[in-house]
VOGU-257157 format. One line per 4 residues: number of its first residue (from 1); their letters; for each residue x, y, z of C-alpha. Coordinates in steps of 0.2 Angstrom, whole numbers, plus 5000, padded with zeros to 4 digits. Example, Ala and Ser with C-alpha at 12.3 -4.5 7.8 and 13.67 -1.06 7.14 Angstrom:
BEGIN
1> AS> 5062,4978,5039 ~ 5068,4995,5036;
This chain:
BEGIN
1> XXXX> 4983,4999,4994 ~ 4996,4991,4984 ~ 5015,4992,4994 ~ 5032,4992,4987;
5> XXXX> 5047,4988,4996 ~ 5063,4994,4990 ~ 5071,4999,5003 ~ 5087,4995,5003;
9> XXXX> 5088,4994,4983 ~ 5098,5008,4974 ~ 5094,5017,4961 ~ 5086,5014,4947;
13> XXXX> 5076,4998,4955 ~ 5062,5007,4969 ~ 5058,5018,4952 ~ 5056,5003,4939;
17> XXXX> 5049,4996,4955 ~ 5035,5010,4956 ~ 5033,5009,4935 ~ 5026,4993,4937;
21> XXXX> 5016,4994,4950 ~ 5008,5007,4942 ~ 5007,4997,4926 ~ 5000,4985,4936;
25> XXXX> 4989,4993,4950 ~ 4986,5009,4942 ~ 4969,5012,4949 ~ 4974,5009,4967;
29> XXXX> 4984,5018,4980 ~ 5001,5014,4979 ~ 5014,5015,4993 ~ 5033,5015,4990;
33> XXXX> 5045,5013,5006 ~ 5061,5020,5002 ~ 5078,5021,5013 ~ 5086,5032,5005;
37> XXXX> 5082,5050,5002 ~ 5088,5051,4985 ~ 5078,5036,4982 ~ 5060,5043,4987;
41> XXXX> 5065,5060,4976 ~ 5068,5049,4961 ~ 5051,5040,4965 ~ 5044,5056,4968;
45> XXXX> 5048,5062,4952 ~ 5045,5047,4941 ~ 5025,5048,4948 ~ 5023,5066,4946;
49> XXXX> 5029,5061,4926 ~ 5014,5048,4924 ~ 5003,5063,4932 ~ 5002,5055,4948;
53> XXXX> 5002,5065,4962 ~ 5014,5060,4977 ~ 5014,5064,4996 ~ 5029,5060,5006;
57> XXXX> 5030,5055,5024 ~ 5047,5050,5034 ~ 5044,5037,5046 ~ 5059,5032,5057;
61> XXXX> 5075,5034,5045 ~ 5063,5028,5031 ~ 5052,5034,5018 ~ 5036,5032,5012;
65> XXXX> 5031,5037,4995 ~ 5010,5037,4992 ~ 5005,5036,4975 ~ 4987,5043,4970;
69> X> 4977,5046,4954;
């Protein structure tokens, strides 16, 4: 599994964060941690877009984005 840690970034960055880790490490798992709710919907989103399907977990007052084929 690949990870991404952009919490604490705003808007735009954890989404062209996640492109290129999916440019990148397309064929694996990817997780996104996210602060920000607005954040993990954006990410959300933008995977669902590239036809990626995306599952969601809150841990703590964080959020984890899992990105799957």
């Amino acid at each position: 599994m690949y990870e991404v840690d952009a919490r604490g970034l705003s808007c735009p960055e954890p989404v062209m964060m996640t492109a290129e880790a999916i440019k990148n490490h397309g064929d694996d798992t990817i997780k996104v941690l996210v602060s920000e709710p607005h954040c993990y919907k954006n990410v959300e989103k933008y995977a669902q877009s590239q036809g990626r399907k995306a599952e969601v977990h809150e841990v703590g007052s964080e959020f984890e984005v899992i990105i799957t084929k």
